[in-house]
MARFI-12935 format. One record per residue (C-alpha): x, y, z. Coordinates in steps of 0.05 Angstrom, whole numbers, plus 5000, padded with zeros to 4 digits. Layout:
<rec><c1>X</c1><c2>Y</c2><c3>Z</c3></rec>
...
END
This chain:
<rec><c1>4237</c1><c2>3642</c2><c3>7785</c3></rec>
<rec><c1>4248</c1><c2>3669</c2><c3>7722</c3></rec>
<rec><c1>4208</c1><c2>3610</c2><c3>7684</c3></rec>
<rec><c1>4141</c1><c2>3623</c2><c3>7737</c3></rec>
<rec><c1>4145</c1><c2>3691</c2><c3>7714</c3></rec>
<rec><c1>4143</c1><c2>3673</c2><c3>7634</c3></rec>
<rec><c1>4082</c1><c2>3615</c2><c3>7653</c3></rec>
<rec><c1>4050</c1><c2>3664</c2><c3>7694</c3></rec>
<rec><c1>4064</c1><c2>3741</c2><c3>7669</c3></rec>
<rec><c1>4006</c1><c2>3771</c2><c3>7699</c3></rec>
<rec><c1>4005</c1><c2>3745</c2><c3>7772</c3></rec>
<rec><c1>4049</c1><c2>3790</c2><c3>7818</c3></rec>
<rec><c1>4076</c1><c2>3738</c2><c3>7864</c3></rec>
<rec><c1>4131</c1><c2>3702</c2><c3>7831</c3></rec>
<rec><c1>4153</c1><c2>3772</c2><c3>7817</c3></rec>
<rec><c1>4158</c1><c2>3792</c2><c3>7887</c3></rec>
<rec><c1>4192</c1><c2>3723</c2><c3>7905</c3></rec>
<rec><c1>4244</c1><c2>3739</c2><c3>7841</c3></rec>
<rec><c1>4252</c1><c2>3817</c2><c3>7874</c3></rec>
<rec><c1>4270</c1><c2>3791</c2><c3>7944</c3></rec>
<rec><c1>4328</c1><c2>3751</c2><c3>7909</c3></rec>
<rec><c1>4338</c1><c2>3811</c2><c3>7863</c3></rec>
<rec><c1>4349</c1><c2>3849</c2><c3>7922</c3></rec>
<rec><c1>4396</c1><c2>3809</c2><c3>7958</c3></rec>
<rec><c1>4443</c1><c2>3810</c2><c3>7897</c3></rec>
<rec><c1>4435</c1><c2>3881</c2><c3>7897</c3></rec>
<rec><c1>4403</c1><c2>3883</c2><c3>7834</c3></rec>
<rec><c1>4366</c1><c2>3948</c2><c3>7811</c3></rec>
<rec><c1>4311</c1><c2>3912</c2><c3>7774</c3></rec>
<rec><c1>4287</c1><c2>3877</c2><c3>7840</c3></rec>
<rec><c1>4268</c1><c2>3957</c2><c3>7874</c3></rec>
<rec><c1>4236</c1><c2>3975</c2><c3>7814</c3></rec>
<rec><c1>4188</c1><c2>3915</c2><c3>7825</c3></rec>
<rec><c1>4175</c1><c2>3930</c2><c3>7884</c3></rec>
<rec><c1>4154</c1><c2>3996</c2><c3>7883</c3></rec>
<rec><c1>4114</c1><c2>3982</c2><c3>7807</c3></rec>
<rec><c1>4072</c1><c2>3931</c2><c3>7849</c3></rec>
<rec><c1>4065</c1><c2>3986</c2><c3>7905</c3></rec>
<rec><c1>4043</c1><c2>4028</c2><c3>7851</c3></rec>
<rec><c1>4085</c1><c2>4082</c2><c3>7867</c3></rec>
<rec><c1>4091</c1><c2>4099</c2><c3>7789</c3></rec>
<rec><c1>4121</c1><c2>4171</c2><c3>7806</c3></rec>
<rec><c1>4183</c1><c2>4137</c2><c3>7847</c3></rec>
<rec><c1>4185</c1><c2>4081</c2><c3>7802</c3></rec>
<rec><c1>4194</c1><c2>4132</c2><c3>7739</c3></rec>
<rec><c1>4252</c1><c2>4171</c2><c3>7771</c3></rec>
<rec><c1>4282</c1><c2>4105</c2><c3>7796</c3></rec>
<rec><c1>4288</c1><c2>4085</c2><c3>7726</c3></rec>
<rec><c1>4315</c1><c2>4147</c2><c3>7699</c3></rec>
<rec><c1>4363</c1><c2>4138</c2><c3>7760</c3></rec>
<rec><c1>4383</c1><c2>4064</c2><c3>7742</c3></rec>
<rec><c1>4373</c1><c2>4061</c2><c3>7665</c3></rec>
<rec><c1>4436</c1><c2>4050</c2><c3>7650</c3></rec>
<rec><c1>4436</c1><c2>3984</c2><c3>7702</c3></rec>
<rec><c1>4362</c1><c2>3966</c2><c3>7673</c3></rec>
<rec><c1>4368</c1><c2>3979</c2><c3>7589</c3></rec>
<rec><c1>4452</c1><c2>3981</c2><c3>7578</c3></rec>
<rec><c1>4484</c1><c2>4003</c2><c3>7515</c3></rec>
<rec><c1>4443</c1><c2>3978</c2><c3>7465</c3></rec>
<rec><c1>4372</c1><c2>4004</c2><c3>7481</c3></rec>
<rec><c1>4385</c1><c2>4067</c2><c3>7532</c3></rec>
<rec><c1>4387</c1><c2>4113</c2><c3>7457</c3></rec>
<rec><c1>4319</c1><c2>4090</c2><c3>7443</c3></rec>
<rec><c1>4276</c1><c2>4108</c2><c3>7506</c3></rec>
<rec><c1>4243</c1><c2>4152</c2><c3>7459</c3></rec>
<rec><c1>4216</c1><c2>4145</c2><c3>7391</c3></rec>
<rec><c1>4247</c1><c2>4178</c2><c3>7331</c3></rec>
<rec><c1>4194</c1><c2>4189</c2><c3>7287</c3></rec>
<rec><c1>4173</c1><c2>4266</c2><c3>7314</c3></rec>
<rec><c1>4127</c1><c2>4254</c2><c3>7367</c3></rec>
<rec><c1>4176</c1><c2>4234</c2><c3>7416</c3></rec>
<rec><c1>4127</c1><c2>4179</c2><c3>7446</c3></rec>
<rec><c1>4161</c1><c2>4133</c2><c3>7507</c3></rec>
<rec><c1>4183</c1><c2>4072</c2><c3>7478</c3></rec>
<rec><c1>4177</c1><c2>4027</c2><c3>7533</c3></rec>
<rec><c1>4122</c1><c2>4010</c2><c3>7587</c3></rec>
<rec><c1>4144</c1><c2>3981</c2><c3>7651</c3></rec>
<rec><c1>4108</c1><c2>3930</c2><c3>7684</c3></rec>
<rec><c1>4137</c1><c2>3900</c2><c3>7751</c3></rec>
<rec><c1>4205</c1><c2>3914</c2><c3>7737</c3></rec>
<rec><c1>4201</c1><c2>3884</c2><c3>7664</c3></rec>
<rec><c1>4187</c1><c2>3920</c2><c3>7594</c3></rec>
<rec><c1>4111</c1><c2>3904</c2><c3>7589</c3></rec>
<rec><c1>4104</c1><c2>3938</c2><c3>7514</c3></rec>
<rec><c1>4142</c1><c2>3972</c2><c3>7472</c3></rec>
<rec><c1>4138</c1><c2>4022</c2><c3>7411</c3></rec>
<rec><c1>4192</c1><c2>4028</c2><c3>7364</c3></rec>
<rec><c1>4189</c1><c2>4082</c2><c3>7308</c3></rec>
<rec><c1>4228</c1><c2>4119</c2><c3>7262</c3></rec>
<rec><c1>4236</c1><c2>4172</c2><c3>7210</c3></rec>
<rec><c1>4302</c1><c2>4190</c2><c3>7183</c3></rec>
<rec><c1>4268</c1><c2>4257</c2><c3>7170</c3></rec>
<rec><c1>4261</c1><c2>4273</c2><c3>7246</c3></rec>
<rec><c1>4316</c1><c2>4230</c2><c3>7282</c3></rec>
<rec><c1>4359</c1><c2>4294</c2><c3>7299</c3></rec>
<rec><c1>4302</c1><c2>4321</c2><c3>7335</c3></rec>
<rec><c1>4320</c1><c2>4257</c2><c3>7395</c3></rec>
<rec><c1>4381</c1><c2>4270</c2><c3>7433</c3></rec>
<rec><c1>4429</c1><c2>4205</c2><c3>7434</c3></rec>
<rec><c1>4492</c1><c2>4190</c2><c3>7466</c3></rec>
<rec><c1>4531</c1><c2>4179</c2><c3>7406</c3></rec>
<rec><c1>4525</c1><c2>4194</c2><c3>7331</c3></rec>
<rec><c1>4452</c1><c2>4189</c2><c3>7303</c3></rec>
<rec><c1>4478</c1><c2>4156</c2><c3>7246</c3></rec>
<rec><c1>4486</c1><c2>4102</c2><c3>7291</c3></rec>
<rec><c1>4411</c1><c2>4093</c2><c3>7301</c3></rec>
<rec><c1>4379</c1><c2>4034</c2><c3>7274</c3></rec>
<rec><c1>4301</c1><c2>4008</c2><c3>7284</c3></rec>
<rec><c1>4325</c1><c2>3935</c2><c3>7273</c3></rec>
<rec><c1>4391</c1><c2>3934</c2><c3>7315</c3></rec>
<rec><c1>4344</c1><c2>3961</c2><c3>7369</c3></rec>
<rec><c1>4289</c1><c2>3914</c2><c3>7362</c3></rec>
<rec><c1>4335</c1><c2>3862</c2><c3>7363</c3></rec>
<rec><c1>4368</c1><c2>3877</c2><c3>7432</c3></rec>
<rec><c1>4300</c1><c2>3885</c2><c3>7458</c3></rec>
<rec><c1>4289</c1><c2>3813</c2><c3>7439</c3></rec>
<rec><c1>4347</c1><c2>3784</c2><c3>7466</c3></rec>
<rec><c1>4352</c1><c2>3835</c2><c3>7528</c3></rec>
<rec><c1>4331</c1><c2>3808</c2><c3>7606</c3></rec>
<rec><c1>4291</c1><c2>3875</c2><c3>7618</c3></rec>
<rec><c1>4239</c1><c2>3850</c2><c3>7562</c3></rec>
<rec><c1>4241</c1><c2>3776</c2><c3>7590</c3></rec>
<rec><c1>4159</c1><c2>3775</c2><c3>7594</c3></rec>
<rec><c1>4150</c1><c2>3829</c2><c3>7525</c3></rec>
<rec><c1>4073</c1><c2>3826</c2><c3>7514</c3></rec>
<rec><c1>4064</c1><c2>3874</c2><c3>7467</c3></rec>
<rec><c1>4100</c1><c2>3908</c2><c3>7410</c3></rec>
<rec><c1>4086</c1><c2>3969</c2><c3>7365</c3></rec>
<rec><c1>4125</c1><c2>3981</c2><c3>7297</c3></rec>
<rec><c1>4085</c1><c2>4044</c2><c3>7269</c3></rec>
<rec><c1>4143</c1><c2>4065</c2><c3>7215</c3></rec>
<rec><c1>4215</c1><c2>4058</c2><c3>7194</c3></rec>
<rec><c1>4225</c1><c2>4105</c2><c3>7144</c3></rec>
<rec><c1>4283</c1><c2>4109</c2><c3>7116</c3></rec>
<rec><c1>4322</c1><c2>4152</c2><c3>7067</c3></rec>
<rec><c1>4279</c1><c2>4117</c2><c3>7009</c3></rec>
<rec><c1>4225</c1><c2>4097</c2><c3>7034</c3></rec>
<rec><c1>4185</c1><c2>4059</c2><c3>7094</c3></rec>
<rec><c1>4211</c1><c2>3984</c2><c3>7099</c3></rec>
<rec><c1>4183</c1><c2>3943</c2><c3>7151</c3></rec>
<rec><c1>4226</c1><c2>3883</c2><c3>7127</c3></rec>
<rec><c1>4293</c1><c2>3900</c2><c3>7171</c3></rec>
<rec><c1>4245</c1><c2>3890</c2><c3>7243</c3></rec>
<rec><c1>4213</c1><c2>3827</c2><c3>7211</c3></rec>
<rec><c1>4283</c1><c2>3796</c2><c3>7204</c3></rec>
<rec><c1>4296</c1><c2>3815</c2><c3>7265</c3></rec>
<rec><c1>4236</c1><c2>3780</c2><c3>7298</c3></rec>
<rec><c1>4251</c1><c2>3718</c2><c3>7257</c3></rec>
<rec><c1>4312</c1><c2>3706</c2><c3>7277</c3></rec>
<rec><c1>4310</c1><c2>3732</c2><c3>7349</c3></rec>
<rec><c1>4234</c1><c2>3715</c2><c3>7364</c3></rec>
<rec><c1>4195</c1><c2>3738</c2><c3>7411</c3></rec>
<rec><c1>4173</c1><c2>3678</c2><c3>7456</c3></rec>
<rec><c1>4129</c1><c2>3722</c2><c3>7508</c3></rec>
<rec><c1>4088</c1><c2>3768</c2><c3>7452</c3></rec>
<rec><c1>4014</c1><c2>3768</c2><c3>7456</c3></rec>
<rec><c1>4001</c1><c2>3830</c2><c3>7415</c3></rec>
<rec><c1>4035</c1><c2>3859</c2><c3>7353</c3></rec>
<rec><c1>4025</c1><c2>3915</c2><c3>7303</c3></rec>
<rec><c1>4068</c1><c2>3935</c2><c3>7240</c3></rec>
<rec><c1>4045</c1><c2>3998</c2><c3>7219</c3></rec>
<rec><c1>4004</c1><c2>4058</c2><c3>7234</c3></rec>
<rec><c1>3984</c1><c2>4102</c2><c3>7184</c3></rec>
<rec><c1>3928</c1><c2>4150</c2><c3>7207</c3></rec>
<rec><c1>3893</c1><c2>4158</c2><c3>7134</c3></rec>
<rec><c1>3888</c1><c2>4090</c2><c3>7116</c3></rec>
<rec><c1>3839</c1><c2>4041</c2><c3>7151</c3></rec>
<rec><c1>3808</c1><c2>4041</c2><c3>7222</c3></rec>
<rec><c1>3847</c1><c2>4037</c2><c3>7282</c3></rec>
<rec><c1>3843</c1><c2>4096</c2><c3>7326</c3></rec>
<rec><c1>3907</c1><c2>4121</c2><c3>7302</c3></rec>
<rec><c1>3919</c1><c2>4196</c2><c3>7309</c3></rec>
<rec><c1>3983</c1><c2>4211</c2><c3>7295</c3></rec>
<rec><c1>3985</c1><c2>4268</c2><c3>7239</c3></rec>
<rec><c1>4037</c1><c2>4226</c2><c3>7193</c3></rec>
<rec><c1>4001</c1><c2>4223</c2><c3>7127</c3></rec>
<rec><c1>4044</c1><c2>4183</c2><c3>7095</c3></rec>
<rec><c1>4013</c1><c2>4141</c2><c3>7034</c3></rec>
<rec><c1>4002</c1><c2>4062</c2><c3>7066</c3></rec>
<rec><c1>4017</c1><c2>4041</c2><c3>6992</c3></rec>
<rec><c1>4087</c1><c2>4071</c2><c3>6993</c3></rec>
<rec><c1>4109</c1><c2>4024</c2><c3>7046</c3></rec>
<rec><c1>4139</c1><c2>3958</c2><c3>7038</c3></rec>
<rec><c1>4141</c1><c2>3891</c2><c3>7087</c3></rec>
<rec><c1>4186</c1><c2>3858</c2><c3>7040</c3></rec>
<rec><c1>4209</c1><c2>3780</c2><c3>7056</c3></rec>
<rec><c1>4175</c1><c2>3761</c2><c3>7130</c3></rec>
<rec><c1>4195</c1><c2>3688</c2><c3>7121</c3></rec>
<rec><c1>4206</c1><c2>3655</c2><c3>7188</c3></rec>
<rec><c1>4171</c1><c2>3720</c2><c3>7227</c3></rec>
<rec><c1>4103</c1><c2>3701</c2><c3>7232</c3></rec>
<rec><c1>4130</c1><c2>3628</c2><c3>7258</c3></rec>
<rec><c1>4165</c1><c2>3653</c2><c3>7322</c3></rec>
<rec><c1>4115</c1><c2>3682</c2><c3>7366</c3></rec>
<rec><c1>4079</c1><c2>3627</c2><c3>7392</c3></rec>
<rec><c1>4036</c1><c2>3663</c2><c3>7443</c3></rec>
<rec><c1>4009</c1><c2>3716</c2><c3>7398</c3></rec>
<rec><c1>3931</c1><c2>3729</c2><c3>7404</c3></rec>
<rec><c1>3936</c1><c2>3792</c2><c3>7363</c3></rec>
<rec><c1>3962</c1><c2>3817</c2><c3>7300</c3></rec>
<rec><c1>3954</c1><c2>3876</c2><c3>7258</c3></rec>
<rec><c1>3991</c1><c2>3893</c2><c3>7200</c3></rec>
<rec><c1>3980</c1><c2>3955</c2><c3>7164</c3></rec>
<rec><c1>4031</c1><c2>3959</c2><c3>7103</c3></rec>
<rec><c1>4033</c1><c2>3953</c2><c3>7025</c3></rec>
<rec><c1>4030</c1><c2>3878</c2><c3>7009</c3></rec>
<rec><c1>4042</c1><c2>3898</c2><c3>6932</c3></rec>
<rec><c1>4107</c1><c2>3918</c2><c3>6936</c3></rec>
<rec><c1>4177</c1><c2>3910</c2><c3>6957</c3></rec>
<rec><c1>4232</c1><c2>3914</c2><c3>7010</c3></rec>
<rec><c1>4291</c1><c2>3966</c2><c3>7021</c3></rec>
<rec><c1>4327</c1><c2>3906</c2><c3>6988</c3></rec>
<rec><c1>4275</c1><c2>3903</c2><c3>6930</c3></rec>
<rec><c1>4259</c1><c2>3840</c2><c3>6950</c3></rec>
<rec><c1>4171</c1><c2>3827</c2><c3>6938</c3></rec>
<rec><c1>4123</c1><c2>3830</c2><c3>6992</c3></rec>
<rec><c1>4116</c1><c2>3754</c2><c3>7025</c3></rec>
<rec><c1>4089</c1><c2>3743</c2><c3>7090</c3></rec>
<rec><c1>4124</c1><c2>3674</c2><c3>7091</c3></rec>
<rec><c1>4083</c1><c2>3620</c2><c3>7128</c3></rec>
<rec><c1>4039</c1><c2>3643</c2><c3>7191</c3></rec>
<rec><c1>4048</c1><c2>3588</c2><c3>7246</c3></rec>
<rec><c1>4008</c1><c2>3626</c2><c3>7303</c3></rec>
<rec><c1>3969</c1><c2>3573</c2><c3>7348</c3></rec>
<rec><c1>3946</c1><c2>3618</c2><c3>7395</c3></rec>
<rec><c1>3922</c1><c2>3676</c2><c3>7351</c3></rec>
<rec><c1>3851</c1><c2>3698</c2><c3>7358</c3></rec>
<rec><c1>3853</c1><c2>3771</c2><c3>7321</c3></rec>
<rec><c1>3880</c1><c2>3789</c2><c3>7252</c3></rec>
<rec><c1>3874</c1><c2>3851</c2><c3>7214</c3></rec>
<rec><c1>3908</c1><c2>3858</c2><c3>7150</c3></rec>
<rec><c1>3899</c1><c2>3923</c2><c3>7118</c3></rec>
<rec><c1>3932</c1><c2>3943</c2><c3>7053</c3></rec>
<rec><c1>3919</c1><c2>3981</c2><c3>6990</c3></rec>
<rec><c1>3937</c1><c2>3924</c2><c3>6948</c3></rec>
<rec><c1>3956</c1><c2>3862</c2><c3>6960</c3></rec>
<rec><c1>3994</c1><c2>3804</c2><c3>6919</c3></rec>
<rec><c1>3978</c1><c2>3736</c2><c3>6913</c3></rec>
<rec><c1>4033</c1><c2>3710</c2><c3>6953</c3></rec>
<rec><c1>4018</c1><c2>3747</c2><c3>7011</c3></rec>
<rec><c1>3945</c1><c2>3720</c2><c3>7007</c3></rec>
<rec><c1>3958</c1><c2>3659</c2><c3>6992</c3></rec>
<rec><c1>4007</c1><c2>3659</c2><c3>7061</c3></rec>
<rec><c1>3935</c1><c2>3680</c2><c3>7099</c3></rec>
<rec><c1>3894</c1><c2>3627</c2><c3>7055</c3></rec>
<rec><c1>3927</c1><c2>3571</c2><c3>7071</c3></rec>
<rec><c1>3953</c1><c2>3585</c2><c3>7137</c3></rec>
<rec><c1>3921</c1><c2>3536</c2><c3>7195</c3></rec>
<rec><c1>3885</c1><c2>3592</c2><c3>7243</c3></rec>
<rec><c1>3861</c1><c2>3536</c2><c3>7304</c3></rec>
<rec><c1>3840</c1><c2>3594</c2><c3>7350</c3></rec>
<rec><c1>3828</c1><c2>3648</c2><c3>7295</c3></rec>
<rec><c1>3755</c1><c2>3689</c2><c3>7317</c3></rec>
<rec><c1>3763</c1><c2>3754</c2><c3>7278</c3></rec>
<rec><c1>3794</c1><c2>3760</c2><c3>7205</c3></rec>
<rec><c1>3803</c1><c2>3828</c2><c3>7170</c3></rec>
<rec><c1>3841</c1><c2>3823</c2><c3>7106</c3></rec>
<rec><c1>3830</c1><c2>3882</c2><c3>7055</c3></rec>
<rec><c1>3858</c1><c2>3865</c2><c3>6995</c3></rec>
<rec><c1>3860</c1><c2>3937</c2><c3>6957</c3></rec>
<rec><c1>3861</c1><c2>3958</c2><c3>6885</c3></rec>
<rec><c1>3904</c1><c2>3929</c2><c3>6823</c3></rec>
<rec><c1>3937</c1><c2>3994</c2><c3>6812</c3></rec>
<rec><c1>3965</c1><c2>3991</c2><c3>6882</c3></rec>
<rec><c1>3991</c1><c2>3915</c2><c3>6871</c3></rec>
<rec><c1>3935</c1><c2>3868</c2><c3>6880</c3></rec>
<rec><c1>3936</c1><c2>3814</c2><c3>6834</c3></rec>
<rec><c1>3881</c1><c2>3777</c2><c3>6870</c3></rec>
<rec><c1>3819</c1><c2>3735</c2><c3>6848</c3></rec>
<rec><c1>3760</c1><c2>3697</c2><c3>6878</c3></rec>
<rec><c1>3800</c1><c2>3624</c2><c3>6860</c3></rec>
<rec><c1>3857</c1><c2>3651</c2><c3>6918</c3></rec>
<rec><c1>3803</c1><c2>3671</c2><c3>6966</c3></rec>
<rec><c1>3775</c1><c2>3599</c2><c3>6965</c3></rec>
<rec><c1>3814</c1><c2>3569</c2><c3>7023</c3></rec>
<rec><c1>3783</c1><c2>3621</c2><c3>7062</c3></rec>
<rec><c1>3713</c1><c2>3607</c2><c3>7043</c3></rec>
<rec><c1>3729</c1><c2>3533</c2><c3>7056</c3></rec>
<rec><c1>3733</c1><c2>3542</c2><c3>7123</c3></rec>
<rec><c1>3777</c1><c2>3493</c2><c3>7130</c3></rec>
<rec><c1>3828</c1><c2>3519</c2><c3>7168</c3></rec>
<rec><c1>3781</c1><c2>3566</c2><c3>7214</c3></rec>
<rec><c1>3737</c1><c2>3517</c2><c3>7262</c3></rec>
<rec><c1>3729</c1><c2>3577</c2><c3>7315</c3></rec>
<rec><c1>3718</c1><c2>3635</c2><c3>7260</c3></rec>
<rec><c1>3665</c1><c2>3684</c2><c3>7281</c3></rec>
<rec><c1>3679</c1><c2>3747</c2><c3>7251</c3></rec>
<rec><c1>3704</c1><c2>3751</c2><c3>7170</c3></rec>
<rec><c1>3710</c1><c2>3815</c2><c3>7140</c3></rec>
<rec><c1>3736</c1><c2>3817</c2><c3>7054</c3></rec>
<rec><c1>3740</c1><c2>3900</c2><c3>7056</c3></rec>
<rec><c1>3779</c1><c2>3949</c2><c3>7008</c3></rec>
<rec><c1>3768</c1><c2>3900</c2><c3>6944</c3></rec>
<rec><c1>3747</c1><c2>3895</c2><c3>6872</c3></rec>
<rec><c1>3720</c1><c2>3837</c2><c3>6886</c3></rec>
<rec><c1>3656</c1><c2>3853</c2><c3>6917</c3></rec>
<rec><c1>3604</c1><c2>3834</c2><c3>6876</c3></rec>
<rec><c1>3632</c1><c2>3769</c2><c3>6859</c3></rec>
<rec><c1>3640</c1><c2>3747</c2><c3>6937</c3></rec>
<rec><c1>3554</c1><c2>3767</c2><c3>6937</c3></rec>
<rec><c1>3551</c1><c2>3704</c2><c3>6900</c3></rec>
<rec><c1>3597</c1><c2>3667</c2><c3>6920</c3></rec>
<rec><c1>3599</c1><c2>3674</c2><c3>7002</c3></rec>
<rec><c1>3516</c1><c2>3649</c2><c3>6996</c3></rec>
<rec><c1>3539</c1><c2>3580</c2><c3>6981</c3></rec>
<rec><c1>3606</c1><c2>3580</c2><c3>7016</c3></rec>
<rec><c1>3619</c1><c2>3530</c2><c3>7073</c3></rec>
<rec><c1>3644</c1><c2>3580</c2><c3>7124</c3></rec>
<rec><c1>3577</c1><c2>3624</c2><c3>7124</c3></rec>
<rec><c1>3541</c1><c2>3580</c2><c3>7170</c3></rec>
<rec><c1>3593</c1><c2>3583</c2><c3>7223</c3></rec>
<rec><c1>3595</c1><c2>3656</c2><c3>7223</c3></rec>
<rec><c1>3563</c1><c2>3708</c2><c3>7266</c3></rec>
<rec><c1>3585</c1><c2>3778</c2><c3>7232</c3></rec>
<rec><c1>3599</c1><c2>3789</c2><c3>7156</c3></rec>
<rec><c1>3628</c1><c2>3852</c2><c3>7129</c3></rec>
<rec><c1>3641</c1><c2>3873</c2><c3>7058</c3></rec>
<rec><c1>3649</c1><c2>3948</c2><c3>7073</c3></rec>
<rec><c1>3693</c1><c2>3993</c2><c3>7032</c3></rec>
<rec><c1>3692</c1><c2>3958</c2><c3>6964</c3></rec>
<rec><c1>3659</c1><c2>3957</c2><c3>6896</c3></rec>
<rec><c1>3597</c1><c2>3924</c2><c3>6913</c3></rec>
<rec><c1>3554</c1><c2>3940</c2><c3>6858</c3></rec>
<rec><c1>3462</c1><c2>3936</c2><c3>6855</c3></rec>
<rec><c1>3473</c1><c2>3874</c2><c3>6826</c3></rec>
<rec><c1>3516</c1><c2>3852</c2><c3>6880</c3></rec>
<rec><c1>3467</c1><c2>3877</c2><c3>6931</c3></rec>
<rec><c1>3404</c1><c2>3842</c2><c3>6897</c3></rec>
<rec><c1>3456</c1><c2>3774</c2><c3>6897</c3></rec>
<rec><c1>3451</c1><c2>3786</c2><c3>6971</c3></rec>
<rec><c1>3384</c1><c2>3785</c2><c3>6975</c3></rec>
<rec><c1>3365</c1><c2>3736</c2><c3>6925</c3></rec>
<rec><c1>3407</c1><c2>3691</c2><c3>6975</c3></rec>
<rec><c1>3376</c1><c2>3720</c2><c3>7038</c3></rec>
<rec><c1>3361</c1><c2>3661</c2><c3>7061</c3></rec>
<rec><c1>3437</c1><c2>3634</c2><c3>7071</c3></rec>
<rec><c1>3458</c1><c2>3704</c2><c3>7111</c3></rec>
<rec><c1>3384</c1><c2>3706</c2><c3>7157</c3></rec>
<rec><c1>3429</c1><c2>3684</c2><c3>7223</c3></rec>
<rec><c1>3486</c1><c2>3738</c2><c3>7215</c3></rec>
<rec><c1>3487</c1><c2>3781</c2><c3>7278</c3></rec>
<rec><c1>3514</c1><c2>3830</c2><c3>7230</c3></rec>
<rec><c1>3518</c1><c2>3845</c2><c3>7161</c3></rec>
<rec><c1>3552</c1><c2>3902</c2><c3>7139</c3></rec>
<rec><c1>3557</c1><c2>3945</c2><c3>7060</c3></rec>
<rec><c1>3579</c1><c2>4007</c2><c3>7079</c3></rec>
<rec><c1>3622</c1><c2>4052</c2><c3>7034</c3></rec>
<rec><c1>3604</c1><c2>4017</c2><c3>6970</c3></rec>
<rec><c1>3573</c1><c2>4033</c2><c3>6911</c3></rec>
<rec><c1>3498</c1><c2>4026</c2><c3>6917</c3></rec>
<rec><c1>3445</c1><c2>4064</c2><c3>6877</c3></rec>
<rec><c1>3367</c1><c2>4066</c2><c3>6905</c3></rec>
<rec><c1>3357</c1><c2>4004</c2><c3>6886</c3></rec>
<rec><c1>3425</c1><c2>3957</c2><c3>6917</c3></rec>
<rec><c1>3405</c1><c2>3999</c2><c3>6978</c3></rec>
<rec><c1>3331</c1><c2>3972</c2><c3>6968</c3></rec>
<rec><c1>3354</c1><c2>3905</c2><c3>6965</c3></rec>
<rec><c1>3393</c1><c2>3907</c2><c3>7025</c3></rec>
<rec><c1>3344</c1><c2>3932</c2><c3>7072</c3></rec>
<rec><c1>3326</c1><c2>3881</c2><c3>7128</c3></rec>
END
């Protein structure tokens, strides 16, 4: 029952076959489906207040809420099953969250990885890392470990940070701290166990290093089944490019890398963008946006005669140092962009006539 409910998450009747049996064990989880699928949410939240020690145990009933000072659930309950979760912390707020024990006893990674190993998160779709700051400094690279060696079979969405002043996202979260001061260190063997992903954003410094100063590297991206990425940094390193170059993307529709400026680590060039422009690895790409670069006037020549322009439908080079003469390379080449849905050069640095040139 338990393997209908991983092949088919969103259909509620292998869950109500799994509650009957649930039931007849006596087994908390199989009343809380019940009355999710009811959709009595008011006396399906105080039933898991009631039972939370039955339905989280030990290891994850301290981190209900997050501890990064907005006290945000962590978890989202779907038919008896952790649906999403949200895992955050600052060491500068974590006495504001009451625990049962000591809060030096509260680590992001020791709870991320009981949530990946725990039944209650069986069918996890979707997982939110905004921050884990620690004493020194923000270090995604503890949860990444965590991911790679636990995996997370079930995940179709995932986002590592969420930093409200740098890049899009909807995020409103007054934390201003500085995207470049955070590190995702080693990721090797993360972005290869999450086989259903659809959906990843990461939103880190890819110039830096780890809480074990150990360099930014994504590590090899195996994701078959992802359709979305957004990578936005304020400077990232050739190795972490190079892991998005060279990656196969078989499903990829939509891909947002910003590659930021060389005094915030970026030691890219056009020569490790070329895998990209190939095309090679991106038969279903739609959507390529090269934001947040130095490289902007450079990619107005080069992206006229690259192979993947033909296959795409929206083009964006917003938020770099695109130049006039980069604009009048545009147009010059009109010809090669003429069926782009969408072209966009906002936040650049056009005079009268780059603007001119781009117009129509």
């Amino acid at each position: 029952m338990e393997e209908l409910i991983r092949e088919a998450p969103s259909s509620s009747d292998a869950y109500l076959v799994y509650a009957d049996w649930l039931q007849a064990q006596g087994n908390p989880r199989g009343e809380l489906i019940v009355l999710q699928q009811q959709g009595w949410e008011a006396k399906a939240q105080s039933y898991l207040a009631e039972h939370a020690a039955a339905l989280l145990g030990p290891a994850l009933t301290d981190y209900q809420t997050s501890f990064d000072g907005m006290s945000m659930p962590a978890f989202d309950w779907r038919l008896g099953f952790i649906q999403s979760a949200r895992l955050s912390y600052d060491s500068n707020c974590v006495d504001e969250v009451e625990v049962s024990g000591s809060h030096e006893d509260i680590h992001l990674e020791k709870a991320l990885a009981a949530l990946l190993q725990h039944p209650s998160a069986m069918v996890l779709e979707e997982l939110v890392l905004p921050i884990n700051m620690l004493d020194d400094g923000c270090y995604f690279e503890p949860l990444l470990k965590a991911i790679a060696e636990h995996g997370a079979p079930a995940l179709r969405r995932l986002r590592i940070g969420e930093f409200q002043v740098a890049g899009p996202g909807g995020v409103q979260n007054d934390y201003d701290y500085e995207i470049s001061w955070s590190g995702i260190g080693n990721a090797s063997g993360a972005f290869s166990n999450m086989p259903e992903l659809e959906y990843l954003r990461i939103q880190s410094g890819l110039g830096s290093h780890s809480c074990w100063d150990t360099p930014d590297d994504l590590g090899e991206m195996n994701l078959p089944k992802l359709r979305q990425l957004e990578v936005v940094t304020g400077g990232m390193n050739k190795t972490c490019l190079a892991a998005i170059a060279k990656a196969s993307w078989p499903e990829l529709e939509s891909m947002e890398v910003w590659l930021g400026s060389s005094d915030y680590g970026s030691d890219t060039s056009l020569d490790d963008l070329q895998p990209i422009l190939d095309g090679t690895r991106l038969p279903k790409l739609k959507r390529l946006a090269l934001l947040n670069t130095e490289l902007s006037d450079e990619l107005c020549g080069t992206l006229a005669e690259s192979k993947i322009l033909p296959q795409l439908e929206v083009l964006h080079l917003s938020y770099g140092t695109m130049t006039d003469a980069g604009a009048q390379s545009l147009q010059a080449n009109r010809a090669a962009f003429a069926h782009l849905k969408e072209i966009a050069v906002d936040a650049n640095f056009l005079g009268t006539a780059g603007i001119e040139a781009v117009k129509g």
